[in-house]
mmCIF file of the N, C-alpha and C atoms, coordinates in Angstrom:
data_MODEL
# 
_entry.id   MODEL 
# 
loop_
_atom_site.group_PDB 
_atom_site.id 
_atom_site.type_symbol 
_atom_site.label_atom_id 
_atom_site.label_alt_id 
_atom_site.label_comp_id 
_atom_site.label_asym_id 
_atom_site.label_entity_id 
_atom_site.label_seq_id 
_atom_site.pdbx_PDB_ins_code 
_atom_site.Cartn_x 
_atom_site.Cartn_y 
_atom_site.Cartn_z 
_atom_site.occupancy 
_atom_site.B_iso_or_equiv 
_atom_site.pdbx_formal_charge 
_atom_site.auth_seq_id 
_atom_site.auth_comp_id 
_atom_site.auth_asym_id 
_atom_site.auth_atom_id 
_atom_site.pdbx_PDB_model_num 
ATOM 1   N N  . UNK A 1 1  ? 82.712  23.440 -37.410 1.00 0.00 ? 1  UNK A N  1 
ATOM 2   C CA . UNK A 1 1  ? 81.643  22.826 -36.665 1.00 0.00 ? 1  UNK A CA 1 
ATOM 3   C C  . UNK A 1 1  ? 82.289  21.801 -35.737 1.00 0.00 ? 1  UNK A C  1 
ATOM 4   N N  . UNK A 1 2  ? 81.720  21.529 -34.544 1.00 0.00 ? 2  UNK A N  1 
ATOM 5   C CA . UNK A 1 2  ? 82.485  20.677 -33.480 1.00 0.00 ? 2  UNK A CA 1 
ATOM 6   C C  . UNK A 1 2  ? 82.163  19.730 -33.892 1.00 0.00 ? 2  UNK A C  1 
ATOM 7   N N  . UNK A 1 3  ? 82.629  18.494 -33.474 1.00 0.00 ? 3  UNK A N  1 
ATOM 8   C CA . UNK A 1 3  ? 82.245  17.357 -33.203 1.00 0.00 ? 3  UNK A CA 1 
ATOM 9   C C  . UNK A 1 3  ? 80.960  17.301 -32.715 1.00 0.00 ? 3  UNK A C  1 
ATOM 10  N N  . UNK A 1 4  ? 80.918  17.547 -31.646 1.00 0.00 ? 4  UNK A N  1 
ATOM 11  C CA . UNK A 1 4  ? 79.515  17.489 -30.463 1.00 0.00 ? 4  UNK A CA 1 
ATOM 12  C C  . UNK A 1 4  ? 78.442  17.888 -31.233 1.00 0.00 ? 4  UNK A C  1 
ATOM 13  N N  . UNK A 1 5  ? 78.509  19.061 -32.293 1.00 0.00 ? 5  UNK A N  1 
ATOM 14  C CA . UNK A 1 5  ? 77.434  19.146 -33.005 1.00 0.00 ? 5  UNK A CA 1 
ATOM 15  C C  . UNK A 1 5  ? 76.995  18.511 -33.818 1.00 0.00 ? 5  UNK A C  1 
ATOM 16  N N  . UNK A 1 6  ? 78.046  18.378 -34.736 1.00 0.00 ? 6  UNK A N  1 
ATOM 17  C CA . UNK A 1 6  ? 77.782  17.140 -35.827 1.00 0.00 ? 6  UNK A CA 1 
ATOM 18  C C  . UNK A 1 6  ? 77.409  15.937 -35.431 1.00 0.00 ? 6  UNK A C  1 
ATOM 19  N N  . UNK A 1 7  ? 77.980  15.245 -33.668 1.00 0.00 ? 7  UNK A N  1 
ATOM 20  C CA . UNK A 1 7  ? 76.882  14.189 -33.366 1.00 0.00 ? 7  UNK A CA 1 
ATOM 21  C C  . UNK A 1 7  ? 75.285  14.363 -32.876 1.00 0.00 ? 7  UNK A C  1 
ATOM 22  N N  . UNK A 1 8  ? 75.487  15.696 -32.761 1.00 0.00 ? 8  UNK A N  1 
ATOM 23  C CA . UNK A 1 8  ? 73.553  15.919 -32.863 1.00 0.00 ? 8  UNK A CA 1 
ATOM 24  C C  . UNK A 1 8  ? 72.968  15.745 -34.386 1.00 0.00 ? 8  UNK A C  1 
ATOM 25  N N  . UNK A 1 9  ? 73.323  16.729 -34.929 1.00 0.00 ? 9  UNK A N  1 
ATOM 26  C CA . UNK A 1 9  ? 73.037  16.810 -36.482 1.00 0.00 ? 9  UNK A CA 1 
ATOM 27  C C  . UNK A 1 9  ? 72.828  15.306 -37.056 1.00 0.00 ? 9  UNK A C  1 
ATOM 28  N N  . UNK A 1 10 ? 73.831  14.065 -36.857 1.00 0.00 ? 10 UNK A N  1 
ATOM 29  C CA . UNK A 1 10 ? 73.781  13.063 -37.045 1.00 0.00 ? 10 UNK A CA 1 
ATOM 30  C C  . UNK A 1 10 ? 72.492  12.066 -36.292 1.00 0.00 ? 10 UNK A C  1 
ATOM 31  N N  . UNK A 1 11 ? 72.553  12.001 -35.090 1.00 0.00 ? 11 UNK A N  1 
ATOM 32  C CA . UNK A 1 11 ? 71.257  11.937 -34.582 1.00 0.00 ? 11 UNK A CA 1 
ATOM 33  C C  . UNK A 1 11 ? 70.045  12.430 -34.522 1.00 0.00 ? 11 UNK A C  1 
ATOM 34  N N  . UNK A 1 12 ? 69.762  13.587 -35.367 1.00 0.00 ? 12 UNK A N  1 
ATOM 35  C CA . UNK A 1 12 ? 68.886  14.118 -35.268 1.00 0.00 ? 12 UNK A CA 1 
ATOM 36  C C  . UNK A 1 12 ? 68.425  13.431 -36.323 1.00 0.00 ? 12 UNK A C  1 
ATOM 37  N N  . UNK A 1 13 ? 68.872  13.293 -38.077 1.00 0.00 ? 13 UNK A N  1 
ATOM 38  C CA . UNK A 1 13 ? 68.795  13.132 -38.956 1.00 0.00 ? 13 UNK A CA 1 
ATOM 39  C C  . UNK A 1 13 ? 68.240  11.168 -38.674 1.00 0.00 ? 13 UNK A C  1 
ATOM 40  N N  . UNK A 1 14 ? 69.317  10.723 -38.082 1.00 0.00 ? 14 UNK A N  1 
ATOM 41  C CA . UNK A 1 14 ? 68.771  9.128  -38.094 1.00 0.00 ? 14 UNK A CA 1 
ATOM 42  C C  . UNK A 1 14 ? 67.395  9.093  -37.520 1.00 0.00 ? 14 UNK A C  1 
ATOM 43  N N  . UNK A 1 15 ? 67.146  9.768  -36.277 1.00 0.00 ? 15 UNK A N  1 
ATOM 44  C CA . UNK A 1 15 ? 65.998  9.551  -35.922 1.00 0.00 ? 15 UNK A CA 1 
ATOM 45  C C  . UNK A 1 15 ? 64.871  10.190 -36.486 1.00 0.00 ? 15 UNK A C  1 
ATOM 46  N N  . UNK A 1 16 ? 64.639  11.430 -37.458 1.00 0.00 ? 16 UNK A N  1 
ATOM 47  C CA . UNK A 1 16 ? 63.321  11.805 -38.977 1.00 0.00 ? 16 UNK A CA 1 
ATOM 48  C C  . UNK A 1 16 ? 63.511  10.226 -39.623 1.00 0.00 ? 16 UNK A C  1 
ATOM 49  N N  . UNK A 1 17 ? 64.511  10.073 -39.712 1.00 0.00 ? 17 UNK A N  1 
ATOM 50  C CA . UNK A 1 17 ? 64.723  8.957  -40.989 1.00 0.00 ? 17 UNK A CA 1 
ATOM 51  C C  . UNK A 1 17 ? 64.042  8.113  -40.485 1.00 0.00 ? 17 UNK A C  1 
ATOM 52  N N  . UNK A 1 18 ? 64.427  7.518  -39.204 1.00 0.00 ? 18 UNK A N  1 
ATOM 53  C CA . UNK A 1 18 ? 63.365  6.141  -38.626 1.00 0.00 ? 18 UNK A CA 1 
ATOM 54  C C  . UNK A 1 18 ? 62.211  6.595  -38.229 1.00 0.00 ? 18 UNK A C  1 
ATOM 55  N N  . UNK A 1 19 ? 61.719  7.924  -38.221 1.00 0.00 ? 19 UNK A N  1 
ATOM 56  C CA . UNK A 1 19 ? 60.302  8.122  -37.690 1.00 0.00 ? 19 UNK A CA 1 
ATOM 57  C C  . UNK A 1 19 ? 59.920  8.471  -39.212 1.00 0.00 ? 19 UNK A C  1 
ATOM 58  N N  . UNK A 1 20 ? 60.119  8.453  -39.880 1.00 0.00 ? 20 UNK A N  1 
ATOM 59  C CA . UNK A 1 20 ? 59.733  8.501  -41.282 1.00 0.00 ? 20 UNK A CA 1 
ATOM 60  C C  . UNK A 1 20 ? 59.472  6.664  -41.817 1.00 0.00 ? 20 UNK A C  1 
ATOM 61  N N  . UNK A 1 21 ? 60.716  6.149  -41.760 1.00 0.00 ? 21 UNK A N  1 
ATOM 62  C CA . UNK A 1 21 ? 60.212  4.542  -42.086 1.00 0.00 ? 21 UNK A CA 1 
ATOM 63  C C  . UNK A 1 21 ? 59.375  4.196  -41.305 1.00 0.00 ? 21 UNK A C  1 
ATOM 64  N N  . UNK A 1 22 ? 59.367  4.681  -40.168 1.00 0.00 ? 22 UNK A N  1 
ATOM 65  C CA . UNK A 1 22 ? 57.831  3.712  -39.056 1.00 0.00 ? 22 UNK A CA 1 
ATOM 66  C C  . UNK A 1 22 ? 56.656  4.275  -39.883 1.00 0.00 ? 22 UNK A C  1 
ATOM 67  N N  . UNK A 1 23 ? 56.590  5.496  -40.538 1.00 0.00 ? 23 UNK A N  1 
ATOM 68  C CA . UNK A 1 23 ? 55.516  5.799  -41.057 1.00 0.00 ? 23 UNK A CA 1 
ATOM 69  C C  . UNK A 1 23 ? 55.309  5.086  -42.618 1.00 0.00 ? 23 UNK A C  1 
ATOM 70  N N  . UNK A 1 24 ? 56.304  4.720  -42.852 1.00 0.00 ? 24 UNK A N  1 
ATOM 71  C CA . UNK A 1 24 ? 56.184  4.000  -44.547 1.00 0.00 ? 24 UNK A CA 1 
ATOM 72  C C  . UNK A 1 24 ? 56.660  5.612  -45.698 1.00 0.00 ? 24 UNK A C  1 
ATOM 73  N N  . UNK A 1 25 ? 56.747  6.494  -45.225 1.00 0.00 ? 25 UNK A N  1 
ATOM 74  C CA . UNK A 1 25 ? 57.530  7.493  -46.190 1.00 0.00 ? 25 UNK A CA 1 
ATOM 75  C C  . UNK A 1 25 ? 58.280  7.952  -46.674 1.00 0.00 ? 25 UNK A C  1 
ATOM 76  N N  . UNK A 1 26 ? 59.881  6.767  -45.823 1.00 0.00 ? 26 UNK A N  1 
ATOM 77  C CA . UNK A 1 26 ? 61.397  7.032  -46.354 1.00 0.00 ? 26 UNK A CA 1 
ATOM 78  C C  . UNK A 1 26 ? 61.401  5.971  -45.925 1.00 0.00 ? 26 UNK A C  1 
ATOM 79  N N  . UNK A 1 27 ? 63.084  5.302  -47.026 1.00 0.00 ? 27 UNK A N  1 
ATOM 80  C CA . UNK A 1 27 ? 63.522  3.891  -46.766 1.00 0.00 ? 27 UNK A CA 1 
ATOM 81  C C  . UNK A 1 27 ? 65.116  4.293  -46.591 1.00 0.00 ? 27 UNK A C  1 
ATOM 82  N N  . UNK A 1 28 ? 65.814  3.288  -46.292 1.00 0.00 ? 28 UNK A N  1 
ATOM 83  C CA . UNK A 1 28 ? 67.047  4.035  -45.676 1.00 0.00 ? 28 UNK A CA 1 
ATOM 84  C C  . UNK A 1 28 ? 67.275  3.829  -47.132 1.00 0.00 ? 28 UNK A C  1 
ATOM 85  N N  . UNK A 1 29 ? 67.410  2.627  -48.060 1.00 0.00 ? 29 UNK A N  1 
ATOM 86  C CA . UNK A 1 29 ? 67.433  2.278  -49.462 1.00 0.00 ? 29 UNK A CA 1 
ATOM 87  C C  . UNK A 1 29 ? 67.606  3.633  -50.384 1.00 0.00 ? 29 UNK A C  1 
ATOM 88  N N  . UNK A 1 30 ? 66.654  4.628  -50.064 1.00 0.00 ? 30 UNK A N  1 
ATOM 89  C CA . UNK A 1 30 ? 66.362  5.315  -50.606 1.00 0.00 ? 30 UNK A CA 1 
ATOM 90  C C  . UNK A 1 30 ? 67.629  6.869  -50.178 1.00 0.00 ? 30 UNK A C  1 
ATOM 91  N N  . UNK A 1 31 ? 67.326  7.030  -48.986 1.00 0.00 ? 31 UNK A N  1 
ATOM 92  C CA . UNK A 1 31 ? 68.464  7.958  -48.404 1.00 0.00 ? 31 UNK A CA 1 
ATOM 93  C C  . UNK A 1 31 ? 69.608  7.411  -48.878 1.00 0.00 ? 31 UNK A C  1 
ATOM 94  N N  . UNK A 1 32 ? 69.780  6.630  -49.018 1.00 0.00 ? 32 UNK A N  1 
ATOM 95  C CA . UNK A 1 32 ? 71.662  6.143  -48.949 1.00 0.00 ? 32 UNK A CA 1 
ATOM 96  C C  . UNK A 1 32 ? 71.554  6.238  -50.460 1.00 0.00 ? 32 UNK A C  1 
ATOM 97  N N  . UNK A 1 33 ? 70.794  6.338  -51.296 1.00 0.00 ? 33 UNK A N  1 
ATOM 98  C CA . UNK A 1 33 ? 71.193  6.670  -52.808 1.00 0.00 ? 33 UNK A CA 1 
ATOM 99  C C  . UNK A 1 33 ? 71.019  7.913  -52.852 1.00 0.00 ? 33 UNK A C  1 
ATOM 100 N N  . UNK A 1 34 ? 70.155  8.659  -52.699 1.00 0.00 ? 34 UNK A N  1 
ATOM 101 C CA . UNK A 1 34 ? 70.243  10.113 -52.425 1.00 0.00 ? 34 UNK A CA 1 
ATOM 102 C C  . UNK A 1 34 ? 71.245  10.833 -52.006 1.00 0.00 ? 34 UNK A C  1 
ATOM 103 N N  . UNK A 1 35 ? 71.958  10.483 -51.130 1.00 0.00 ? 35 UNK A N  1 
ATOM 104 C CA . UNK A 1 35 ? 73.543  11.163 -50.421 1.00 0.00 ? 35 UNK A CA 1 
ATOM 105 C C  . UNK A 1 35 ? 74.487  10.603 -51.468 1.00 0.00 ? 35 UNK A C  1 
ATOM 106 N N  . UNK A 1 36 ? 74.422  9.363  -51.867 1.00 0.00 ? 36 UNK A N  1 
ATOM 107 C CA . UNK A 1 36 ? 75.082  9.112  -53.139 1.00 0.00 ? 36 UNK A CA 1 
ATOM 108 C C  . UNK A 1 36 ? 75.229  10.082 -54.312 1.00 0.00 ? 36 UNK A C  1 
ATOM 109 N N  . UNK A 1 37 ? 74.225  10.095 -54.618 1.00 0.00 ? 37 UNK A N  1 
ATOM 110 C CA . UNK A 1 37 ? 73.739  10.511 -56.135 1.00 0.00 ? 37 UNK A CA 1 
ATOM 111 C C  . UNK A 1 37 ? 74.365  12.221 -55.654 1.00 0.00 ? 37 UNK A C  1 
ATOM 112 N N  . UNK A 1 38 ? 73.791  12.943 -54.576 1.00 0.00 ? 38 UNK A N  1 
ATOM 113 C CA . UNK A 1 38 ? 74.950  14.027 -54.172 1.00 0.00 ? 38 UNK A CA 1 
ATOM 114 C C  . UNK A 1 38 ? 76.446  14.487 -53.959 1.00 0.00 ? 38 UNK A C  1 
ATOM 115 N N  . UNK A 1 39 ? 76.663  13.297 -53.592 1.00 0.00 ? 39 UNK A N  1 
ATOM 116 C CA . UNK A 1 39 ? 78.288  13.032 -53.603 1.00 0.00 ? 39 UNK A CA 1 
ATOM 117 C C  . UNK A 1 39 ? 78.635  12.811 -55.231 1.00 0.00 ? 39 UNK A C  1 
ATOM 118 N N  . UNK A 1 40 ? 78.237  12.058 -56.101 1.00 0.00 ? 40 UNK A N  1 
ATOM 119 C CA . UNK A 1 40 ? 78.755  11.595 -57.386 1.00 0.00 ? 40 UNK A CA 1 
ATOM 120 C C  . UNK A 1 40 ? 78.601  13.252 -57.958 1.00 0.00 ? 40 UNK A C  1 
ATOM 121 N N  . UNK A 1 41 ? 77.512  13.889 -57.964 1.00 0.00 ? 41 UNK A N  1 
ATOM 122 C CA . UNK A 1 41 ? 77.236  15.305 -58.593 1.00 0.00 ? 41 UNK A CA 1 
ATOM 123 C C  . UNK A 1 41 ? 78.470  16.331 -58.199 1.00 0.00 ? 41 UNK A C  1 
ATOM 124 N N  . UNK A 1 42 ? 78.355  16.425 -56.613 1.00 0.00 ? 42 UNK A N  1 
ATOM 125 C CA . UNK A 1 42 ? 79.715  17.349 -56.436 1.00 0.00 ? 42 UNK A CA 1 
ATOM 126 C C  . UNK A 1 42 ? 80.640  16.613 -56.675 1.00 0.00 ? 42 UNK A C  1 
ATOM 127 N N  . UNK A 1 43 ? 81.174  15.670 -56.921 1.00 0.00 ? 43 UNK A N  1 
ATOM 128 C CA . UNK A 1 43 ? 82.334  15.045 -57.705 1.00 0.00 ? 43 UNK A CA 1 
ATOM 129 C C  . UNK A 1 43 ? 82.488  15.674 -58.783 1.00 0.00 ? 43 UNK A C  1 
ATOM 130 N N  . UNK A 1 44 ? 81.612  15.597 -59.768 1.00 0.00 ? 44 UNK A N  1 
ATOM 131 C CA . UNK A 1 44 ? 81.343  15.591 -61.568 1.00 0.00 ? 44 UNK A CA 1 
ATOM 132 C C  . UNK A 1 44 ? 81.868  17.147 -61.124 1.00 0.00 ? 44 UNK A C  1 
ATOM 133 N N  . UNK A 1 45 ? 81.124  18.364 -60.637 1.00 0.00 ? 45 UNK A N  1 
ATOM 134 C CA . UNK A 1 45 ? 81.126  19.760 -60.401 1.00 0.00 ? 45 UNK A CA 1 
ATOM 135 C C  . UNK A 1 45 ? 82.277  20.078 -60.254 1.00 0.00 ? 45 UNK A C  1 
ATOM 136 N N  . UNK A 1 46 ? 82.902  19.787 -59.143 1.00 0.00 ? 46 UNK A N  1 
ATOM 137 C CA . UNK A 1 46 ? 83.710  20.178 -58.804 1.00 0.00 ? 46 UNK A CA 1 
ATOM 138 C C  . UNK A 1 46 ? 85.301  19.682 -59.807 1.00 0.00 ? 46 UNK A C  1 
ATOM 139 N N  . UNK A 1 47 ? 85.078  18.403 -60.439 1.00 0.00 ? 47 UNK A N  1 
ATOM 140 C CA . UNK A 1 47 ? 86.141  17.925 -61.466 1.00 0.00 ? 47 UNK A CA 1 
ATOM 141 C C  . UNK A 1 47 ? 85.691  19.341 -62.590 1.00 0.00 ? 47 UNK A C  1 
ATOM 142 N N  . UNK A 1 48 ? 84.952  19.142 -63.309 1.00 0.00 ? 48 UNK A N  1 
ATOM 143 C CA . UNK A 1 48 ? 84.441  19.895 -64.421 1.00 0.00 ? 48 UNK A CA 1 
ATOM 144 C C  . UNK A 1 48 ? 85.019  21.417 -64.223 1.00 0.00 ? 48 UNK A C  1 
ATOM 145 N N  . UNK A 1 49 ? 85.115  21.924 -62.454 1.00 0.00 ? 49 UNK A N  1 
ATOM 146 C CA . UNK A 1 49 ? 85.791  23.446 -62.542 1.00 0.00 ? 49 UNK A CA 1 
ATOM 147 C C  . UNK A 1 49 ? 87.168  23.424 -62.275 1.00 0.00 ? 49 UNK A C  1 
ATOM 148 N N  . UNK A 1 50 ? 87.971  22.306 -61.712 1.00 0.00 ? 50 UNK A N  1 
ATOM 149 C CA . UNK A 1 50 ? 89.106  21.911 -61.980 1.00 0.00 ? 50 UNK A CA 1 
ATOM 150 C C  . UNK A 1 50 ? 89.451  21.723 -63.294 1.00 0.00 ? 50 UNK A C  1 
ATOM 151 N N  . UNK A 1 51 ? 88.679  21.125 -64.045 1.00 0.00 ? 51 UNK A N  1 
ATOM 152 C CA . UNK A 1 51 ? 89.256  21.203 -65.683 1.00 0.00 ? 51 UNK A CA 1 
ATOM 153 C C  . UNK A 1 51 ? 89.037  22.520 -66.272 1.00 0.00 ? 51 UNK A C  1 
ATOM 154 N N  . UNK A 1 52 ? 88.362  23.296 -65.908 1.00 0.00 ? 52 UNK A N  1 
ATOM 155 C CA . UNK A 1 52 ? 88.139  24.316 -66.852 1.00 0.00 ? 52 UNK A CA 1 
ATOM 156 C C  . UNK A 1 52 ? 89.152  25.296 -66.092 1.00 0.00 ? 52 UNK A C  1 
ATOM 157 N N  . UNK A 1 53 ? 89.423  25.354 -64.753 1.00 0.00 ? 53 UNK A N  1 
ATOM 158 C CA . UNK A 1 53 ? 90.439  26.128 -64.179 1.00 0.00 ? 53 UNK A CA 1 
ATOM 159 C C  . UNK A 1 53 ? 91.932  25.849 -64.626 1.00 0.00 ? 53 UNK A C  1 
ATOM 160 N N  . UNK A 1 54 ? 92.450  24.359 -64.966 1.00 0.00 ? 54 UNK A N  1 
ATOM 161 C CA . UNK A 1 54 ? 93.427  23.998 -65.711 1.00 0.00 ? 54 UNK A CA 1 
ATOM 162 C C  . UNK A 1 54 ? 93.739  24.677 -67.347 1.00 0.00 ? 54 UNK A C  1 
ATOM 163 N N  . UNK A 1 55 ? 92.237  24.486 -68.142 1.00 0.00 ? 55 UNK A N  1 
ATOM 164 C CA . UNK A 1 55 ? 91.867  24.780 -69.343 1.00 0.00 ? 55 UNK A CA 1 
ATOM 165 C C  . UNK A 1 55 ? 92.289  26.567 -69.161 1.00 0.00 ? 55 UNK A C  1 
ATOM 166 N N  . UNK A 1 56 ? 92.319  26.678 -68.974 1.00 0.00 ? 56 UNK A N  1 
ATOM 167 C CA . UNK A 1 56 ? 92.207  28.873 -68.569 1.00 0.00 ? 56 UNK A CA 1 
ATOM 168 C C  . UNK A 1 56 ? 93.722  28.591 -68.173 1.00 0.00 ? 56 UNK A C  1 
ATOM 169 N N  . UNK A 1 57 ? 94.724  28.315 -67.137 1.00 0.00 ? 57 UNK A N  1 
ATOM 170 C CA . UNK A 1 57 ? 95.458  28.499 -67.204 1.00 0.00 ? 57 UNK A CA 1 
ATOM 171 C C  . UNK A 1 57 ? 96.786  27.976 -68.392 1.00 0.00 ? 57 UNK A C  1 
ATOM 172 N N  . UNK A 1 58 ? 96.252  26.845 -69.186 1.00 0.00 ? 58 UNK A N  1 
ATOM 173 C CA . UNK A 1 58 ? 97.263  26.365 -70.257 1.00 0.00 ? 58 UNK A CA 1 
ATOM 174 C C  . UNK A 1 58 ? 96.567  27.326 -71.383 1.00 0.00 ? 58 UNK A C  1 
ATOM 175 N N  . UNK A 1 59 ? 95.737  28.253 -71.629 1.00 0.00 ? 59 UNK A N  1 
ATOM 176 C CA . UNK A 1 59 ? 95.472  29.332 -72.631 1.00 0.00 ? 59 UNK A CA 1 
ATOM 177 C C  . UNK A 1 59 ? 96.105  30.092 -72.361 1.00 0.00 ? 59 UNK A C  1 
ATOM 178 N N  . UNK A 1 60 ? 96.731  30.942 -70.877 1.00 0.00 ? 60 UNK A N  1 
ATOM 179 C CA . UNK A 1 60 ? 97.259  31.862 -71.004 1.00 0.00 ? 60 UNK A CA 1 
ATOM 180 C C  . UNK A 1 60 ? 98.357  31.415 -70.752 1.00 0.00 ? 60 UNK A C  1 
ATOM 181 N N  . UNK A 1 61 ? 99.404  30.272 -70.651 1.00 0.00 ? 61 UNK A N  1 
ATOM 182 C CA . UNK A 1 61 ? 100.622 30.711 -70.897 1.00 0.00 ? 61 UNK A CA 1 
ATOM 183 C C  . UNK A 1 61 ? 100.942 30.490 -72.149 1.00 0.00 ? 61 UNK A C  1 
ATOM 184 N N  . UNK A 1 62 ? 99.846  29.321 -73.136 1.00 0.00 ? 62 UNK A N  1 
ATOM 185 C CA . UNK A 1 62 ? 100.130 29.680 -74.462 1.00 0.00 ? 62 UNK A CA 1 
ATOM 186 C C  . UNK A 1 62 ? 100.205 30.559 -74.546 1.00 0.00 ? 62 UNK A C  1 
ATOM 187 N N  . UNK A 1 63 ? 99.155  31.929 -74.474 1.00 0.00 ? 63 UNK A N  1 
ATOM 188 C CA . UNK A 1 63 ? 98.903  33.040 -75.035 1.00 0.00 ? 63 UNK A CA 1 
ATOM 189 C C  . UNK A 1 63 ? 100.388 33.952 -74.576 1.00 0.00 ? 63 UNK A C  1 
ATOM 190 N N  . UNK A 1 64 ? 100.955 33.761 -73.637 1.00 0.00 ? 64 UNK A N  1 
ATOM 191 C CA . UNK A 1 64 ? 101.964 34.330 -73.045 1.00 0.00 ? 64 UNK A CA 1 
ATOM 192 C C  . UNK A 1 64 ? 103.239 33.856 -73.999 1.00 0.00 ? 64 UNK A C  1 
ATOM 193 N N  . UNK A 1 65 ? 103.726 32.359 -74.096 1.00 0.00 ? 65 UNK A N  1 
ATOM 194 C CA . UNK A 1 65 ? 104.522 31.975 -75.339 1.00 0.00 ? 65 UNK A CA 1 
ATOM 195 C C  . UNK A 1 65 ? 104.766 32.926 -76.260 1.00 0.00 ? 65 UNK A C  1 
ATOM 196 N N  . UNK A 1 66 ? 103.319 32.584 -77.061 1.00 0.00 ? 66 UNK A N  1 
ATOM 197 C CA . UNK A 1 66 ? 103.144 33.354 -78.431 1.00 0.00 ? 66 UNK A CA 1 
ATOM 198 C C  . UNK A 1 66 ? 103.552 35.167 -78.354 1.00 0.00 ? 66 UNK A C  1 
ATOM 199 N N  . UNK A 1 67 ? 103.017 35.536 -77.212 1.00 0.00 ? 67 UNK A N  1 
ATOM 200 C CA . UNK A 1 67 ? 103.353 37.094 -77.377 1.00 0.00 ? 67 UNK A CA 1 
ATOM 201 C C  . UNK A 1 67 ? 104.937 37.333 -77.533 1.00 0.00 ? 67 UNK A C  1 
ATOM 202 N N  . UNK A 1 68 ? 105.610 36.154 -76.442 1.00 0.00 ? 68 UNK A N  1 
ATOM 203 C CA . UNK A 1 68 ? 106.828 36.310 -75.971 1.00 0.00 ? 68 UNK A CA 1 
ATOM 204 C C  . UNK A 1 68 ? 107.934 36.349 -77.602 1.00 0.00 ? 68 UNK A C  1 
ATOM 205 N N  . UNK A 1 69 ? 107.582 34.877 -78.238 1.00 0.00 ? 69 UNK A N  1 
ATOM 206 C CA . UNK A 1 69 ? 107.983 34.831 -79.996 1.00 0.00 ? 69 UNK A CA 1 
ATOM 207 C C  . UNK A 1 69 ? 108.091 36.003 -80.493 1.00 0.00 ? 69 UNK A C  1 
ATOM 208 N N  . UNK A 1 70 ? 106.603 36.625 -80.174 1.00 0.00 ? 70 UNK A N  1 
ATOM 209 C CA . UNK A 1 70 ? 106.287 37.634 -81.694 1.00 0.00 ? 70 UNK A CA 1 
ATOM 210 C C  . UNK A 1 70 ? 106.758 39.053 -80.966 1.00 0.00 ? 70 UNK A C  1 
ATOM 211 N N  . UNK A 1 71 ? 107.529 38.879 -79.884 1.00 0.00 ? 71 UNK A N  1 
ATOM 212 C CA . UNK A 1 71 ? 108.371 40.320 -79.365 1.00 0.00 ? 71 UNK A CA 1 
ATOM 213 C C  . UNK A 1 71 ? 109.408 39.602 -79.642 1.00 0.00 ? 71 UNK A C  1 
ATOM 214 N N  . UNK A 1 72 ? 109.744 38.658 -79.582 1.00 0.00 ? 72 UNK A N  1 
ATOM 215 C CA . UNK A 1 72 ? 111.400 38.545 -79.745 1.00 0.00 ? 72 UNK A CA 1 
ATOM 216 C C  . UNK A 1 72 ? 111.725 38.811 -81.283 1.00 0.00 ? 72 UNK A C  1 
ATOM 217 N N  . UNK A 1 73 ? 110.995 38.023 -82.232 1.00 0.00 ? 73 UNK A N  1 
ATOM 218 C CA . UNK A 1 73 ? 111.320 37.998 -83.257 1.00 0.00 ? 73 UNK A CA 1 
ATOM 219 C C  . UNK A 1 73 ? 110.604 39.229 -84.435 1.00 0.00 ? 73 UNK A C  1 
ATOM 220 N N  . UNK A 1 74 ? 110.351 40.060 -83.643 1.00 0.00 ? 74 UNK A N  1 
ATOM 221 C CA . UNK A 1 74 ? 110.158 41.737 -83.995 1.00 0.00 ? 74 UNK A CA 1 
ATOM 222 C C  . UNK A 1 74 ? 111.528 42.658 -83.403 1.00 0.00 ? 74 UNK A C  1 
ATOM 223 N N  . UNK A 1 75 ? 111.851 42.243 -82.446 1.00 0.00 ? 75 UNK A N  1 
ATOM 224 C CA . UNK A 1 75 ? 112.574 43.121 -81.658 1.00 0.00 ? 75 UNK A CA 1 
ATOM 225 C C  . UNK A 1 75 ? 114.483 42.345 -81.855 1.00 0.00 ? 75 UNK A C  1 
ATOM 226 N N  . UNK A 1 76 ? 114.126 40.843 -82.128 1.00 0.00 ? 76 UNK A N  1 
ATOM 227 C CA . UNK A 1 76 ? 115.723 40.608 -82.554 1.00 0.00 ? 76 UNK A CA 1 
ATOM 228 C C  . UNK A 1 76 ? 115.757 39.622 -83.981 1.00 0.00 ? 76 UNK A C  1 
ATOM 229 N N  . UNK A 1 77 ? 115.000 40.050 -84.654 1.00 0.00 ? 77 UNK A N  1 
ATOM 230 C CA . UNK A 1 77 ? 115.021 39.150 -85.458 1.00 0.00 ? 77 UNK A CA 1 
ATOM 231 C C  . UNK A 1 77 ? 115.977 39.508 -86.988 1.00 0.00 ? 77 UNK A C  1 
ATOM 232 N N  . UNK A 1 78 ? 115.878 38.743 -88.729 1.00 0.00 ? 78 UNK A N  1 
ATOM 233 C CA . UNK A 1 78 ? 116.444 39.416 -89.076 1.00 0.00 ? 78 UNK A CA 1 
ATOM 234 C C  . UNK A 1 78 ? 116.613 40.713 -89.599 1.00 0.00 ? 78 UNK A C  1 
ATOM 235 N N  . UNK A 1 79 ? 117.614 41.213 -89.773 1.00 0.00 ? 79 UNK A N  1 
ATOM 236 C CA . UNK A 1 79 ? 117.159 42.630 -90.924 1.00 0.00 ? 79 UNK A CA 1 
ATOM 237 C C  . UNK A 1 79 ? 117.971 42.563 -92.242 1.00 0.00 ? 79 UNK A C  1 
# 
């Protein structure tokens, strides 16, 4: 997205917002915790699939370890 758009998008948005407070039906108070409270959520989300994407990869190289042992020590172990 350009710039140039995103300064419409941005202006477009301030000015609902102030034609909304002239009417008494949004406070900026209120928007600016709202974009908050969105930002903190995709924070939490996006940590939570980073951990579980970490979590999945330290299972399989355990799981990879362990296979690696139980071929070695089948295949050279004692007799």
């Amino acid at each position: 997205m350009s710039s140039t758009s995103r300064a419409w998008i941005v202006a477009a948005s301030v000015g609902a917002v102030e034609a909304l407070k002239d009417q008494g039906f949004c406070r900026w108070n209120y928007t600016v915790r709202s974009m908050q409270q969105h930002g903190k959520n995709s924070l939490r989300s996006s940590a939570v699939v980073s951990r579980k994407v970490r979590g999945e990869k330290a299972a399989k190289q355990s799981e990879e370890s362990v296979r690696k042992v139980m071929y070695l020590s089948c295949c050279w172990g004692p007799y």
